[in-house]
Backbone and ligand atoms as CSV (ligand in chain L), in Angstrom:
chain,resi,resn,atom,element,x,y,z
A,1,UNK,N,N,5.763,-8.637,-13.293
A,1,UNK,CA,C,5.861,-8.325,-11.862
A,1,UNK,C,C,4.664,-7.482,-11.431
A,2,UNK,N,N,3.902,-7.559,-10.327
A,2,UNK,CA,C,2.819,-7.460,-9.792
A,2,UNK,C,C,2.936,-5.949,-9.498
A,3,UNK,N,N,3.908,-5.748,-8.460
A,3,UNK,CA,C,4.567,-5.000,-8.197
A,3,UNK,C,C,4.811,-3.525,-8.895
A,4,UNK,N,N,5.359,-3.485,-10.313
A,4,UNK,CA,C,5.869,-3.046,-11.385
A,4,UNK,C,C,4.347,-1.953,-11.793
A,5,UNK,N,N,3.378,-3.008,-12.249
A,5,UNK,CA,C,2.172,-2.665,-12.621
A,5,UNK,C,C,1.394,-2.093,-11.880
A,6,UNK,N,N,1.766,-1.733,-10.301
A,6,UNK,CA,C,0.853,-1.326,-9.455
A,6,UNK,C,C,1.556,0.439,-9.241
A,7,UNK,N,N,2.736,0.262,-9.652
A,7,UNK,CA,C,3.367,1.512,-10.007
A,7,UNK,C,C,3.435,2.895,-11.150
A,8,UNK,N,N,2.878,1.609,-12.133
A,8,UNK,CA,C,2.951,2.088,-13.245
A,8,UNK,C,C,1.424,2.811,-12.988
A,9,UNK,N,N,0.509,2.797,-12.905
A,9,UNK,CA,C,-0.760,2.887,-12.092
A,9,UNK,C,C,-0.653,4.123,-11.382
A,10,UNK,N,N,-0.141,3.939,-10.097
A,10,UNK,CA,C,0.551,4.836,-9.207
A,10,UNK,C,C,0.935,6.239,-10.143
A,11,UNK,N,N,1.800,6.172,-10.949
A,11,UNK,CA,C,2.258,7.072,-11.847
A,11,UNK,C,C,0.904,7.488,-12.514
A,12,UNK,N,N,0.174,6.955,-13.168
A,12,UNK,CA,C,-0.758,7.359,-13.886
A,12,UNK,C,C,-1.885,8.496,-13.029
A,13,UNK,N,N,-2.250,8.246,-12.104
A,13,UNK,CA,C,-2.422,9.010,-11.167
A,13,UNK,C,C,-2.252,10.281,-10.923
A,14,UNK,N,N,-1.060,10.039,-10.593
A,14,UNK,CA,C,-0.168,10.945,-10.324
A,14,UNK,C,C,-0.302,12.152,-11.635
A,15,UNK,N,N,-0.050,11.442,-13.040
A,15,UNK,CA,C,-0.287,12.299,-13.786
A,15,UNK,C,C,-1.753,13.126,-14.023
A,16,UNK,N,N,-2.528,11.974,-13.976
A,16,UNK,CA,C,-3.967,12.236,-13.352
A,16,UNK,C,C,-4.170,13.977,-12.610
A,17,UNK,N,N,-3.512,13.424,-11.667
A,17,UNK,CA,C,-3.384,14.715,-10.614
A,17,UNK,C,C,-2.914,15.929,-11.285
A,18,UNK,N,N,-1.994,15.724,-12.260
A,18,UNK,CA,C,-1.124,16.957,-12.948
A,18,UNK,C,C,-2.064,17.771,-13.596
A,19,UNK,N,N,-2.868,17.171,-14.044
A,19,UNK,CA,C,-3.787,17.478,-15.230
A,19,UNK,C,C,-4.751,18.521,-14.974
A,20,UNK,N,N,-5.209,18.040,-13.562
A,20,UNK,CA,C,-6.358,18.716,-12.788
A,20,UNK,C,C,-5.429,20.140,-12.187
A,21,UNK,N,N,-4.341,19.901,-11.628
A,21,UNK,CA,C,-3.893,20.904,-10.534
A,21,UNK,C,C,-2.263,20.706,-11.043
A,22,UNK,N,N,-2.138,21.557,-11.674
A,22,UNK,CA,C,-0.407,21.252,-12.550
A,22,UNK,C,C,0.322,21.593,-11.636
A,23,UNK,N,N,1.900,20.668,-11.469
A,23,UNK,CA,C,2.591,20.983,-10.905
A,23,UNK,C,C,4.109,20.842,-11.164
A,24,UNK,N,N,5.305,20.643,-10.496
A,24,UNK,CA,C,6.248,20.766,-11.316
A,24,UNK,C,C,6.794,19.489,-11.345
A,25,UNK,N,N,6.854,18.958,-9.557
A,25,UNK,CA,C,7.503,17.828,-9.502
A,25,UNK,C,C,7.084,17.158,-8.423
A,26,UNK,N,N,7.295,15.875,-7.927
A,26,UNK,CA,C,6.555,15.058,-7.114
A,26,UNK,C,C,7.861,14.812,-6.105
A,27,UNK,N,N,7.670,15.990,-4.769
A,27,UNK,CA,C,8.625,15.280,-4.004
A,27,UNK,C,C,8.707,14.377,-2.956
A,28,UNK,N,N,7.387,14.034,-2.948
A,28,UNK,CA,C,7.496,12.256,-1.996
A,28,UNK,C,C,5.756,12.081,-2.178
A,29,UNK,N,N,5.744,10.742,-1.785
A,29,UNK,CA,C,4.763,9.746,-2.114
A,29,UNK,C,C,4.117,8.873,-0.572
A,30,UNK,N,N,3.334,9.055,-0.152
A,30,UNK,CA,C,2.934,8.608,0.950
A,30,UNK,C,C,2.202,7.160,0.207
A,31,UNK,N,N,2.707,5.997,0.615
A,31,UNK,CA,C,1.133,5.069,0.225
A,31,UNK,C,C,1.186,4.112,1.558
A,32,UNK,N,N,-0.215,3.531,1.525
A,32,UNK,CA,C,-0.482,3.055,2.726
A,32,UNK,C,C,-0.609,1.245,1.930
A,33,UNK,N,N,0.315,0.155,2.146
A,33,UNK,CA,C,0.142,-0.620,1.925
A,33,UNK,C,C,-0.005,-1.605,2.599
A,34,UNK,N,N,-1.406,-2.502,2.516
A,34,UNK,CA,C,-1.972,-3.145,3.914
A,34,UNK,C,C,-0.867,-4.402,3.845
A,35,UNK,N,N,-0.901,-4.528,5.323
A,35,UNK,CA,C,0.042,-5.850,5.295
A,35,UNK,C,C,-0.849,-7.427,4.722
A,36,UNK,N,N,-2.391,-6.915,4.337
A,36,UNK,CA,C,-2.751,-8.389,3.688
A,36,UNK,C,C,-2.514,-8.182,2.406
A,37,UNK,N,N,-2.048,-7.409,1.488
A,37,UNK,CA,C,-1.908,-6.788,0.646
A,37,UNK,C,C,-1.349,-7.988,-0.627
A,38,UNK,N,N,-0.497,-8.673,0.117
A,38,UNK,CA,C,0.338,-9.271,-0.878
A,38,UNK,C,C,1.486,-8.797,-1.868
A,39,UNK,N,N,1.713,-7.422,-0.849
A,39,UNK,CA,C,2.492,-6.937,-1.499
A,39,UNK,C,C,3.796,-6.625,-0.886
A,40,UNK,N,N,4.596,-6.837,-1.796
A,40,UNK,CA,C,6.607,-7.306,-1.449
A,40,UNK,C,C,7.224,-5.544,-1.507
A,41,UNK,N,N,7.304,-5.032,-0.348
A,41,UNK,CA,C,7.809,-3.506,-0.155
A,41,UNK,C,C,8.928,-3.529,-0.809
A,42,UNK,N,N,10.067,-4.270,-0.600
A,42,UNK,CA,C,11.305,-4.150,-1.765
A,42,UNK,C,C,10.829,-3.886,-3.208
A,43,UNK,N,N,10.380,-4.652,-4.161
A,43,UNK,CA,C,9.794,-4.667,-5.253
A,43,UNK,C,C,8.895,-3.778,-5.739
A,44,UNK,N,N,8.391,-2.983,-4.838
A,44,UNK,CA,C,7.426,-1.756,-4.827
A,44,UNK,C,C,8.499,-0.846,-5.071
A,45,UNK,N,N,9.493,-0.937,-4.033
A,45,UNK,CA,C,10.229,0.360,-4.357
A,45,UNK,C,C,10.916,0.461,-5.599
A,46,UNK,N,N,11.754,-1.135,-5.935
A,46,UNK,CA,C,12.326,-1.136,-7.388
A,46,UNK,C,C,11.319,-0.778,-8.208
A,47,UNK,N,N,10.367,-0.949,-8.078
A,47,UNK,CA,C,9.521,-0.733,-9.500
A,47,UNK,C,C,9.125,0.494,-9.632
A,48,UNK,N,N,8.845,0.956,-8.056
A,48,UNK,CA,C,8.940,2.487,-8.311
A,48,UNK,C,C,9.905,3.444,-8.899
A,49,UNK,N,N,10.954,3.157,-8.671
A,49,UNK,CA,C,12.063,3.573,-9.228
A,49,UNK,C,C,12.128,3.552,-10.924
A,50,UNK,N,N,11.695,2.388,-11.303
A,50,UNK,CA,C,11.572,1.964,-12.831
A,50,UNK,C,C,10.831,2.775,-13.519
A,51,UNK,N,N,9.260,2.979,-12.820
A,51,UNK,CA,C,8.582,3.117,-12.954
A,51,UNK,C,C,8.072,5.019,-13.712
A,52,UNK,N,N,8.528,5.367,-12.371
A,52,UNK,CA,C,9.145,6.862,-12.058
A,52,UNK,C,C,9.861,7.262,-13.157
A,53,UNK,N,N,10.892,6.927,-13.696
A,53,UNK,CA,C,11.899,7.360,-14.393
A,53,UNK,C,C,11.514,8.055,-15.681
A,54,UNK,N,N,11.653,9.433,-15.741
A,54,UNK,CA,C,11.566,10.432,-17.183
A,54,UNK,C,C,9.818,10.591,-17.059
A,55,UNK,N,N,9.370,10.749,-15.244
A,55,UNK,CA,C,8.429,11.142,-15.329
A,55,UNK,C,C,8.268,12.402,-14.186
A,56,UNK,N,N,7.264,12.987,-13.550
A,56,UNK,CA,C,7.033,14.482,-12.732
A,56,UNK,C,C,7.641,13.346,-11.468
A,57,UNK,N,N,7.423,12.272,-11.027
A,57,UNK,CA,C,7.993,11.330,-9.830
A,57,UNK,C,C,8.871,11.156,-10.069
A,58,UNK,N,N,10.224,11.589,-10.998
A,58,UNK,CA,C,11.558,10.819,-10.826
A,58,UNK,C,C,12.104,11.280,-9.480
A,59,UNK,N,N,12.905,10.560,-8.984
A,59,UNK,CA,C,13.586,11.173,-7.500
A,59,UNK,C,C,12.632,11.087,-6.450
A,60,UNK,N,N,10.959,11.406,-6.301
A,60,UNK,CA,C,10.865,11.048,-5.370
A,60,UNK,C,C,10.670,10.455,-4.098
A,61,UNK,N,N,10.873,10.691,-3.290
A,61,UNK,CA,C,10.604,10.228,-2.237
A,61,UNK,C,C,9.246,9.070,-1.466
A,62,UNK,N,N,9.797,7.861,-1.653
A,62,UNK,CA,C,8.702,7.109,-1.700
A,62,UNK,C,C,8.434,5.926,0.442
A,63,UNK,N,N,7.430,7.575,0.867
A,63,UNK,CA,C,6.840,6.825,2.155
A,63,UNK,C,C,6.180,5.789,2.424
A,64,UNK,N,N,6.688,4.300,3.080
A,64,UNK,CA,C,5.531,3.423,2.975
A,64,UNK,C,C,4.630,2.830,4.052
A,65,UNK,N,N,3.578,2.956,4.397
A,65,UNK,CA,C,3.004,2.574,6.238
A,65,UNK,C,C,2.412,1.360,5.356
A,66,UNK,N,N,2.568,0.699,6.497
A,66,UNK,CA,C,1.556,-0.622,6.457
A,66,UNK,C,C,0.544,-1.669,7.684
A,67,UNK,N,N,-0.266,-0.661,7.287
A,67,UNK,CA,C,-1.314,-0.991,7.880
A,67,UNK,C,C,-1.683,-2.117,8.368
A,68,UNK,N,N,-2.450,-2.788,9.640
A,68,UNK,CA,C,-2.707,-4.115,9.617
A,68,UNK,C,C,-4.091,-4.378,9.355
A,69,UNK,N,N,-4.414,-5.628,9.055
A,69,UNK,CA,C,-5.687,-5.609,8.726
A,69,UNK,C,C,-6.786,-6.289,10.115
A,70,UNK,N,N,-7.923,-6.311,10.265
A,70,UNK,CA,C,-8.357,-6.491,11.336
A,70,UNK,C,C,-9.253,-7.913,10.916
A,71,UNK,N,N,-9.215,-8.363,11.665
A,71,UNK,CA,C,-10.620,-9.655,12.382
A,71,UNK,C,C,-11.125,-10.081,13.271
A,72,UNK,N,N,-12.427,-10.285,13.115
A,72,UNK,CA,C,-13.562,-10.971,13.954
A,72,UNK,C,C,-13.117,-12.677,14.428
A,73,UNK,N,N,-12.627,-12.984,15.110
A,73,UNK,CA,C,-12.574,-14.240,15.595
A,73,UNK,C,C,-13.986,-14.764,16.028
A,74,UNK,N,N,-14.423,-15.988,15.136
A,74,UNK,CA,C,-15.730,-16.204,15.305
A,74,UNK,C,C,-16.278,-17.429,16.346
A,75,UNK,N,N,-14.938,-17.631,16.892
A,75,UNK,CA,C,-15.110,-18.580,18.421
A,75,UNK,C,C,-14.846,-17.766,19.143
A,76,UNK,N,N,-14.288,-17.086,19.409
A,76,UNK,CA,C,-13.937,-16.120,20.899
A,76,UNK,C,C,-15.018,-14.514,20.608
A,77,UNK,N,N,-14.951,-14.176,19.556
A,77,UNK,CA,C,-14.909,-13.278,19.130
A,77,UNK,C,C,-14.411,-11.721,19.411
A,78,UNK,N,N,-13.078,-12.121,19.418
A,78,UNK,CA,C,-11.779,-11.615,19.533
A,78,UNK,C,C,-11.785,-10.587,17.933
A,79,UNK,N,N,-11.263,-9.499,18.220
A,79,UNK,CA,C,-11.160,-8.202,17.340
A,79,UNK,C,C,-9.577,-7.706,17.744
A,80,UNK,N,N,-9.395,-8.542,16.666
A,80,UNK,CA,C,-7.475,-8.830,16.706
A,80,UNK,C,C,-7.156,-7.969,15.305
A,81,UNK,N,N,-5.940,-7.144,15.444
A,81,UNK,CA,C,-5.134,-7.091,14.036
A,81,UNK,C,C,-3.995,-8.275,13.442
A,82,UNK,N,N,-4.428,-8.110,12.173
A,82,UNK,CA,C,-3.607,-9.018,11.709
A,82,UNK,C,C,-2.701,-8.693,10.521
A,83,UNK,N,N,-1.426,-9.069,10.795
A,83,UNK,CA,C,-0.814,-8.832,9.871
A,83,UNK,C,C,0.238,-10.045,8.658
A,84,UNK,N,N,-0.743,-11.164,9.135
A,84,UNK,CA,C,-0.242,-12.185,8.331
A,84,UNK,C,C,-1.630,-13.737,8.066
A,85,UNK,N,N,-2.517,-13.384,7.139
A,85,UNK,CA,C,-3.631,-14.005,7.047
A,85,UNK,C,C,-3.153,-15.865,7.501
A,86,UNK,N,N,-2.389,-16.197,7.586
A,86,UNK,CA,C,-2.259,-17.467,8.550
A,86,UNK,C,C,-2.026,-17.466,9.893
A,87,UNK,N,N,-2.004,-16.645,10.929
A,87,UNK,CA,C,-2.103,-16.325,12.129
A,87,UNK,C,C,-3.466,-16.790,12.536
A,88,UNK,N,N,-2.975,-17.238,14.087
A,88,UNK,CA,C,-4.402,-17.667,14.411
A,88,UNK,C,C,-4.830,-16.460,15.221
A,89,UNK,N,N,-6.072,-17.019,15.727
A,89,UNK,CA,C,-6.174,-15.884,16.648
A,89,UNK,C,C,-5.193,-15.926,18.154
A,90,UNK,N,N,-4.999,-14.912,18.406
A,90,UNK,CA,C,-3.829,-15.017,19.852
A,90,UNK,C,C,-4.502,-15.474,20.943
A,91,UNK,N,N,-5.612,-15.160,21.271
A,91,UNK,CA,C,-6.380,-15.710,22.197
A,91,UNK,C,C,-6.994,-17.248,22.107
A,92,UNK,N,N,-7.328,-17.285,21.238
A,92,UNK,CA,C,-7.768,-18.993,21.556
A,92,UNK,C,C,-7.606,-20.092,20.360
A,93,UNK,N,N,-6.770,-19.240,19.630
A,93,UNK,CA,C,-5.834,-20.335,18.629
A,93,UNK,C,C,-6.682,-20.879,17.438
A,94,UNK,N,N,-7.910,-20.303,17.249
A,94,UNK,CA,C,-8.892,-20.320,16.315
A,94,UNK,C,C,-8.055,-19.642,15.104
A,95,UNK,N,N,-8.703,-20.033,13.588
A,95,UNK,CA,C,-8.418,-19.265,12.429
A,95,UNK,C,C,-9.593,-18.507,11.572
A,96,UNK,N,N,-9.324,-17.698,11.301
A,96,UNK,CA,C,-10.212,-16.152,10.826
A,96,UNK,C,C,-10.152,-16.640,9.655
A,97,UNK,N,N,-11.560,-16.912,9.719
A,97,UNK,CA,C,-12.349,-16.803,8.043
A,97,UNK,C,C,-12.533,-15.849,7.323
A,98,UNK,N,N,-12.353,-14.437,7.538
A,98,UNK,CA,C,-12.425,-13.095,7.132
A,98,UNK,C,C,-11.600,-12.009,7.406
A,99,UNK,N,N,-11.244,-11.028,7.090
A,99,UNK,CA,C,-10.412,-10.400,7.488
A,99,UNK,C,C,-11.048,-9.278,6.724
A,100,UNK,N,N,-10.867,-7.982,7.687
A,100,UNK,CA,C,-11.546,-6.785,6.845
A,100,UNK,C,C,-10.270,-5.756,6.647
A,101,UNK,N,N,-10.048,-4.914,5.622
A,101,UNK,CA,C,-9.205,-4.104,5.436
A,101,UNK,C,C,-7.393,-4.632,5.423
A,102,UNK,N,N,-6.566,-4.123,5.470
A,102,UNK,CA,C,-4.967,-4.550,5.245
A,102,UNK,C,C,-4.964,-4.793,4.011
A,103,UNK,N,N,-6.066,-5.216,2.946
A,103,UNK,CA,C,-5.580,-5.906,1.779
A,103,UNK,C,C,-5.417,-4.800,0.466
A,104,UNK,N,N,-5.772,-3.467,0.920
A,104,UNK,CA,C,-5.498,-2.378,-0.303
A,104,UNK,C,C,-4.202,-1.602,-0.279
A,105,UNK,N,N,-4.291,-1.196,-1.767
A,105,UNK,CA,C,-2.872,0.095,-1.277
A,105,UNK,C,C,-3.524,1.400,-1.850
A,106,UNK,N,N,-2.926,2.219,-1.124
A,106,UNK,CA,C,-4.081,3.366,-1.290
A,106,UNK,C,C,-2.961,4.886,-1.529
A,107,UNK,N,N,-2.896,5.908,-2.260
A,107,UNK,CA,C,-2.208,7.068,-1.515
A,107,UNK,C,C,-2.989,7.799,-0.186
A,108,UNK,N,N,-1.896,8.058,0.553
A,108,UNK,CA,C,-2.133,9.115,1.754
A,108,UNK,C,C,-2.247,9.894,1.092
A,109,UNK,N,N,-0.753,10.832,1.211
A,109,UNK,CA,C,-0.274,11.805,0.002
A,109,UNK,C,C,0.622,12.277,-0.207
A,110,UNK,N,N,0.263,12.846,-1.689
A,110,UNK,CA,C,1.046,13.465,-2.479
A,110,UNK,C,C,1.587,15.002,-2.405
A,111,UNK,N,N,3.226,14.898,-2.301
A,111,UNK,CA,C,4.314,15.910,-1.757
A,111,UNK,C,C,4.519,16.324,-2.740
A,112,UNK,N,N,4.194,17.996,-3.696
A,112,UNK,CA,C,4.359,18.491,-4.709
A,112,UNK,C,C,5.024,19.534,-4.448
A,113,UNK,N,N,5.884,20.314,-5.706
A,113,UNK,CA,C,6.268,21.349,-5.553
A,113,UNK,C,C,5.828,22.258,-7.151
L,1,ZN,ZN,ZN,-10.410,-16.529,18.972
Protein backbone atom coordinates (compact mmCIF):
# COMPACT_ATOMS: atom_id res chain seq x y z
CA UNK A 1 0.00 0.00 0.00
CA UNK A 2 1.26 3.33 -1.28
CA UNK A 3 -0.27 4.94 1.32
CA UNK A 4 1.27 2.83 4.30
CA UNK A 5 4.86 3.68 3.00
CA UNK A 6 4.33 7.31 2.76
CA UNK A 7 3.64 7.12 6.52
CA UNK A 8 6.07 5.08 7.49
CA UNK A 9 8.36 7.97 6.02
CA UNK A 10 6.23 10.52 7.69
CA UNK A 11 7.21 8.79 10.99
CA UNK A 12 10.76 8.68 10.14
CA UNK A 13 10.84 12.27 10.08
CA UNK A 14 9.24 12.83 12.65
CA UNK A 15 11.81 10.86 14.47
CA UNK A 16 14.26 12.77 12.45
CA UNK A 17 12.91 15.78 14.22
CA UNK A 18 13.31 14.05 17.74
CA UNK A 19 16.81 13.70 17.32
CA UNK A 20 17.61 17.28 16.51
CA UNK A 21 15.07 18.96 19.10
CA UNK A 22 13.81 16.04 21.60
CA UNK A 23 10.51 15.87 22.55
CA UNK A 24 7.99 13.85 24.31
CA UNK A 25 5.09 13.32 22.11
CA UNK A 26 3.54 14.27 18.81
CA UNK A 27 0.19 15.86 19.37
CA UNK A 28 -1.07 16.48 15.84
CA UNK A 29 0.28 16.41 12.38
CA UNK A 30 -0.55 19.03 9.84
CA UNK A 31 0.18 17.61 6.13
CA UNK A 32 -0.73 19.30 3.09
CA UNK A 33 -1.80 16.69 0.52
CA UNK A 34 -2.18 17.97 -3.09
CA UNK A 35 -5.30 16.88 -4.62
CA UNK A 36 -3.01 15.68 -7.81
CA UNK A 37 -1.33 13.73 -5.38
CA UNK A 38 -2.81 10.41 -5.98
CA UNK A 39 -3.34 10.08 -2.80
CA UNK A 40 -6.53 8.14 -1.03
CA UNK A 41 -7.08 10.39 2.47
CA UNK A 42 -8.89 7.32 4.06
CA UNK A 43 -5.82 5.06 3.62
CA UNK A 44 -3.46 7.79 4.74
CA UNK A 45 -5.19 7.91 7.83
CA UNK A 46 -5.36 3.96 8.31
CA UNK A 47 -1.89 3.76 7.68
CA UNK A 48 -1.23 6.43 9.80
CA UNK A 49 -2.67 4.87 12.50
CA UNK A 50 -0.60 1.56 11.69
CA UNK A 51 2.03 3.32 11.15
CA UNK A 52 2.18 5.51 14.37
CA UNK A 53 1.69 2.74 16.69
CA UNK A 54 4.53 2.18 19.68
CA UNK A 55 5.94 5.31 18.28
CA UNK A 56 6.40 9.48 19.79
CA UNK A 57 3.01 9.81 17.02
CA UNK A 58 0.81 7.25 18.62
CA UNK A 59 -2.59 9.08 19.23
CA UNK A 60 -1.89 11.85 17.28
CA UNK A 61 -3.83 13.98 15.78
CA UNK A 62 -3.67 13.77 12.10
CA UNK A 63 -4.70 17.41 10.08
CA UNK A 64 -5.23 17.03 6.40
CA UNK A 65 -5.57 20.24 3.70
CA UNK A 66 -5.58 19.55 0.26
CA UNK A 67 -4.42 21.73 -1.82
CA UNK A 68 -5.36 22.21 -5.51
CA UNK A 69 -3.05 22.14 -8.08
CA UNK A 70 -2.91 24.90 -10.74
CA UNK A 71 -2.80 25.22 -14.75
CA UNK A 72 -1.96 27.10 -17.68
CA UNK A 73 -4.65 26.40 -20.26
CA UNK A 74 -2.71 26.64 -23.44
CA UNK A 75 -5.75 27.65 -25.78
CA UNK A 76 -7.39 30.19 -23.67
CA UNK A 77 -4.76 30.58 -21.41
CA UNK A 78 -6.83 30.30 -18.52
CA UNK A 79 -4.96 29.94 -14.89
CA UNK A 80 -7.49 27.54 -13.40
CA UNK A 81 -7.10 25.28 -10.18
CA UNK A 82 -7.40 21.92 -10.50
CA UNK A 83 -8.31 19.37 -8.53
CA UNK A 84 -8.80 16.37 -10.70
CA UNK A 85 -6.05 16.02 -13.66
CA UNK A 86 -8.99 14.96 -16.17
CA UNK A 87 -10.93 18.17 -15.92
CA UNK A 88 -11.00 20.30 -18.70
CA UNK A 89 -10.51 23.63 -18.60
CA UNK A 90 -13.92 25.47 -17.38
CA UNK A 91 -13.65 28.06 -19.76
CA UNK A 92 -13.21 26.64 -23.07
CA UNK A 93 -13.27 22.92 -22.57
CA UNK A 94 -9.61 22.49 -23.61
CA UNK A 95 -7.30 19.79 -21.65
CA UNK A 96 -4.09 20.80 -19.62
CA UNK A 97 -1.02 19.30 -20.64
CA UNK A 98 0.69 20.37 -17.40
CA UNK A 99 -0.22 21.02 -14.20
CA UNK A 100 2.07 22.71 -11.63
CA UNK A 101 1.98 21.86 -7.90
CA UNK A 102 -1.18 19.64 -6.07
CA UNK A 103 0.97 16.62 -6.76
CA UNK A 104 3.21 16.63 -3.33
CA UNK A 105 2.58 15.89 0.28
CA UNK A 106 4.45 17.94 2.39
CA UNK A 107 4.29 18.68 6.48
CA UNK A 108 2.87 22.11 7.51
CA UNK A 109 3.35 21.21 11.08
CA UNK A 110 4.35 19.50 13.67
CA UNK A 111 2.22 19.76 17.21
CA UNK A 112 4.73 18.68 20.03
CA UNK A 113 4.67 18.54 23.56
ZN1 LIG B 1 -8.96 26.97 -21.80
Amino acid sequence: MHELSLCMELIRVIEEQNRRQPFRRVRAVRLAVGALAGVEIEALRFGFTVAAQGTLAENAVLEIEQPAGQAVCLDCGAVVEVRNREDPCPRCGGYFPQVRGGTDLRVVELEVE
